[in-house]
DODREN-132764 format. One record per atom (N, C-alpha, C): residue number from 1; x, y, z; residue in one letter; chain; atom name. Coordinates in Angstrom, 1 decimal. Layout:
REM residues N
- num,x,y,z,residuo,cadena,atomo
- NUM,X,Y,Z,A,A,CA
...
***
This chain:
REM residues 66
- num,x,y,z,residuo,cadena,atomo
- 1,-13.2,-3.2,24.2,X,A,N
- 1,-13.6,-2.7,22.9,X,A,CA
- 1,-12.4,-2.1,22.2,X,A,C
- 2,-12.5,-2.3,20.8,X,A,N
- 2,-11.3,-1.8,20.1,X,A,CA
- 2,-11.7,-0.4,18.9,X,A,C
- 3,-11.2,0.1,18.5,X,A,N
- 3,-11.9,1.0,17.1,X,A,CA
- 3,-10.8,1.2,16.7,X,A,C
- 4,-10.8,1.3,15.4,X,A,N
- 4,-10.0,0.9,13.9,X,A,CA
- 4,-10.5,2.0,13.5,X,A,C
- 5,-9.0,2.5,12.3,X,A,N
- 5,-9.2,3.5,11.5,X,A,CA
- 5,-8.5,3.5,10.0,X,A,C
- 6,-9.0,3.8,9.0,X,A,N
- 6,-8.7,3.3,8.2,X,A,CA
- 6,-8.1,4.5,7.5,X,A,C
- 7,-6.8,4.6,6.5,X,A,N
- 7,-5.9,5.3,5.9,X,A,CA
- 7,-5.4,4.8,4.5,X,A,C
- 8,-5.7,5.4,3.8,X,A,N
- 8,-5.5,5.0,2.1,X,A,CA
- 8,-4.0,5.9,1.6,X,A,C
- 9,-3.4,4.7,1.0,X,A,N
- 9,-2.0,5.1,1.0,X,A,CA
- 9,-1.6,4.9,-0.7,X,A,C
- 10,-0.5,5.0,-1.2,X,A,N
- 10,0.0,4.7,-2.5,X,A,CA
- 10,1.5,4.1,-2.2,X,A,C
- 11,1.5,3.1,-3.1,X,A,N
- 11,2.7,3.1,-3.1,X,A,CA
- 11,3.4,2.3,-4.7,X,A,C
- 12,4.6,2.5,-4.6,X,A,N
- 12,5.1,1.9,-6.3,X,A,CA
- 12,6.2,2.0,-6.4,X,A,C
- 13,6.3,0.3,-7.2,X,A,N
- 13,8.0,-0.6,-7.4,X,A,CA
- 13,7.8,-0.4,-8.7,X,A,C
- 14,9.2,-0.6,-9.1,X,A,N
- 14,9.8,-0.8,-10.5,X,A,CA
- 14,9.7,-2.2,-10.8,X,A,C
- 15,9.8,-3.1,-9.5,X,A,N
- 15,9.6,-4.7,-9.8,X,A,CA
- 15,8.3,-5.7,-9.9,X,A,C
- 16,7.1,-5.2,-9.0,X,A,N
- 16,6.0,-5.8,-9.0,X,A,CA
- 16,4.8,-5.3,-8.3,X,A,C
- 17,3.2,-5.9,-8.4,X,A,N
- 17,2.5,-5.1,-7.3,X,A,CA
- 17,2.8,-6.0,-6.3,X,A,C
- 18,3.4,-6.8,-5.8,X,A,N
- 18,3.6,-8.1,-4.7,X,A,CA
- 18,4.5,-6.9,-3.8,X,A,C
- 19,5.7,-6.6,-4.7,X,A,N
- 19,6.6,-5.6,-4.0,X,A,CA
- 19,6.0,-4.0,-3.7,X,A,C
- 20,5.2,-3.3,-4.5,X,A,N
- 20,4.6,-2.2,-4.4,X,A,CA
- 20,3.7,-2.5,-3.1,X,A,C
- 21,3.1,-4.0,-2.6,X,A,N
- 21,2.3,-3.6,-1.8,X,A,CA
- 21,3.1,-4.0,-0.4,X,A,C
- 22,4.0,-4.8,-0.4,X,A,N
- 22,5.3,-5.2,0.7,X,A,CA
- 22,5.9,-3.6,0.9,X,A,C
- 23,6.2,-3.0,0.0,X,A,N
- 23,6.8,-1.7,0.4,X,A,CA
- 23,5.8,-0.6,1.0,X,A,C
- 24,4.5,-0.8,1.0,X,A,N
- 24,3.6,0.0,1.4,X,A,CA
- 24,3.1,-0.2,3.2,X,A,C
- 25,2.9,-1.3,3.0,X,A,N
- 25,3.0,-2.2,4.4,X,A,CA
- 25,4.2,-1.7,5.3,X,A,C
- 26,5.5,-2.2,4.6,X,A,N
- 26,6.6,-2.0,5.7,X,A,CA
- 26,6.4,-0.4,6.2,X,A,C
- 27,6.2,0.6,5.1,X,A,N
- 27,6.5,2.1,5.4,X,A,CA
- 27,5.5,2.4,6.8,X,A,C
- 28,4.0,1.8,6.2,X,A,N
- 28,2.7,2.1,7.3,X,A,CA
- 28,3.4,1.8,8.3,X,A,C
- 29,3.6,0.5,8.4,X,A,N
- 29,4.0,0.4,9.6,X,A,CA
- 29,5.2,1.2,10.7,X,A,C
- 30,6.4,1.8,9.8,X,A,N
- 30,7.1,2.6,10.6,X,A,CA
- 30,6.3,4.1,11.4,X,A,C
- 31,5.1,4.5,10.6,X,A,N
- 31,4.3,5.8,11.0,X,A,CA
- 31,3.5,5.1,11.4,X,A,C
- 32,2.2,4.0,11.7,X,A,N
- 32,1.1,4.1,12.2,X,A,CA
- 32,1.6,2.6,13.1,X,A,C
- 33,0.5,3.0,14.0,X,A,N
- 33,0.9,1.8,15.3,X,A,CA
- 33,-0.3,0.8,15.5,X,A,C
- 34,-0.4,-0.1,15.5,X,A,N
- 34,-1.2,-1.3,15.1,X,A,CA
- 34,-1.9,-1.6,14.3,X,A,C
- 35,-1.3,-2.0,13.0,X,A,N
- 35,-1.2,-2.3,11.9,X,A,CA
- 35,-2.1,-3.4,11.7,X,A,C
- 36,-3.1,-3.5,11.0,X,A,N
- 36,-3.8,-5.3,11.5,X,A,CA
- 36,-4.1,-5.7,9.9,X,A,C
- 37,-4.4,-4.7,8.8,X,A,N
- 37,-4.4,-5.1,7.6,X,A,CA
- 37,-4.5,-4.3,6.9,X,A,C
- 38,-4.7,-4.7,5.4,X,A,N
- 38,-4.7,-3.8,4.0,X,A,CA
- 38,-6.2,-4.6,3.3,X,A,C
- 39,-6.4,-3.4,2.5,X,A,N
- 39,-7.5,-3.7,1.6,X,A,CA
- 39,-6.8,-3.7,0.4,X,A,C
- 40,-6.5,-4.1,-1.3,X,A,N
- 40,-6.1,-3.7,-2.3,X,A,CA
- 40,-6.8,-2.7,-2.8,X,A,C
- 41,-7.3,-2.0,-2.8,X,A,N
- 41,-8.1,-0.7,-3.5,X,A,CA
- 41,-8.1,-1.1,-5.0,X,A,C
- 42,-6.9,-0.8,-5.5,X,A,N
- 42,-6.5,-0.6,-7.4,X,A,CA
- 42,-5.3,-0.6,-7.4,X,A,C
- 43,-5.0,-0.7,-8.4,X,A,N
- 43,-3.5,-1.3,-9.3,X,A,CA
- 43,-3.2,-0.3,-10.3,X,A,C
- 44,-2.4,-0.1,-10.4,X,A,N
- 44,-2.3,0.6,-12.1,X,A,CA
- 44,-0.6,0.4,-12.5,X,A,C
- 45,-0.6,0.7,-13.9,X,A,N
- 45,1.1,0.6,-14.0,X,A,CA
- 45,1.6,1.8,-14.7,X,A,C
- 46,2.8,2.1,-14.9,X,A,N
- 46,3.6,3.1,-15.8,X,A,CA
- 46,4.4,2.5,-16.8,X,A,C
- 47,3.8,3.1,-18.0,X,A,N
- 47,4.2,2.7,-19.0,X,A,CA
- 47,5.9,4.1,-19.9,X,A,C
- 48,6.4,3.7,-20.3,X,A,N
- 48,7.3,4.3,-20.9,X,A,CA
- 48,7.6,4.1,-21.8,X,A,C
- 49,7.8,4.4,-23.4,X,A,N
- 49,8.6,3.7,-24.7,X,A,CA
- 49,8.0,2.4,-24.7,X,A,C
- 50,6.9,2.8,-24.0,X,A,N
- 50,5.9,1.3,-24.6,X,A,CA
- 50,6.1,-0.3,-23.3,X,A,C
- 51,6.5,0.0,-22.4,X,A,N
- 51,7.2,-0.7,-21.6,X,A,CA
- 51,6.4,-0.5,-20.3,X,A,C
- 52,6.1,-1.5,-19.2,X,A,N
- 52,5.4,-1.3,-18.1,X,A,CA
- 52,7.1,-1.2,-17.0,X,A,C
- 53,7.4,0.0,-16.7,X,A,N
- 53,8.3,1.0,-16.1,X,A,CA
- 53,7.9,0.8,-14.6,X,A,C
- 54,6.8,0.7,-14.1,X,A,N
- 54,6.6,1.1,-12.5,X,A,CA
- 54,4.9,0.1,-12.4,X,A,C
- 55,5.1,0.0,-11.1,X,A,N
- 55,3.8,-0.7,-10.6,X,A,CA
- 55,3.0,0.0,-9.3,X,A,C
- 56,1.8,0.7,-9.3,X,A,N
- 56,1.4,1.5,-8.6,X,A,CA
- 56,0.1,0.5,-7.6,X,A,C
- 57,0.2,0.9,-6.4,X,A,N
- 57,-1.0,0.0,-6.0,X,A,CA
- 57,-2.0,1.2,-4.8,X,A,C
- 58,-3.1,1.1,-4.7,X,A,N
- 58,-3.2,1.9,-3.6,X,A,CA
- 58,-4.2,0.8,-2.4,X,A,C
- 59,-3.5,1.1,-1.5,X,A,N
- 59,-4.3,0.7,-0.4,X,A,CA
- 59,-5.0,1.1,0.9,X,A,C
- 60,-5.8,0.6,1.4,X,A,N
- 60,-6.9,1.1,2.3,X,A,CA
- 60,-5.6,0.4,3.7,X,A,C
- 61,-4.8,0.4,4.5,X,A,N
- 61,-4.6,0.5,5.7,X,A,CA
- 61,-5.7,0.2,6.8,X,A,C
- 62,-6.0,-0.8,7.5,X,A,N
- 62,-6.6,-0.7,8.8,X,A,CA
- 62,-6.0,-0.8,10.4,X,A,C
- 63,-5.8,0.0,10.8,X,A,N
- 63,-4.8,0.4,12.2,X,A,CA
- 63,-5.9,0.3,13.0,X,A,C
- 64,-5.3,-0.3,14.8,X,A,N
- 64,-6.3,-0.1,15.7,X,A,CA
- 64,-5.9,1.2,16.9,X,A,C
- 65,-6.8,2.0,17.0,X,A,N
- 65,-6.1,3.0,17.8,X,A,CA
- 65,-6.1,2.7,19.1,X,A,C
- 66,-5.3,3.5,20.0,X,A,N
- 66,-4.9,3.1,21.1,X,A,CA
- 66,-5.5,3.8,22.3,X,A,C
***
C-alpha cells in the first residue's frame, strides 16, 4: 500500500506557463521525495506598461510518502 500527499506550490517565468510549470517541477523535486505528478490549479500573468512581464502558475504537487 502506498499514500500520497498533496502540496500546492507557485511558481513564475518571465518566458512562459510551459517554463513556469518546468521550473516548479524541477524545484519540488529537489525538497520533496517521490514526485509522481502535478495538477495545473490556475494560471495568471503580470502585466506592466501594458505588457504581459511574468507568468504565474500554481500547482497541486502529488508526492508518495515513504
Amino acid at each position: 500500500m502506498s499514500v500520497a500527499r498533496i502540496t500546492e506550490i507557485s511558481s513564475i517565468s518571465s518566458k512562459s506557463f510551459e517554463d513556469a510549470v518546468v521550473q516548479g517541477i524541477d524545484r519540488a523535486n529537489k525538497t520533496l521525495k517521490n514526485v509522481k505528478g502535478a495538477w495545473l490549479k490556475d494560471q495568471e500573468v503580470t502585466v506592466e506598461n501594458g505588457k504581459v512581464s511574468g507568468y504565474k502558475v500554481i500547482l497541486k504537487v502529488t508526492f508518495v510518502l515513504e
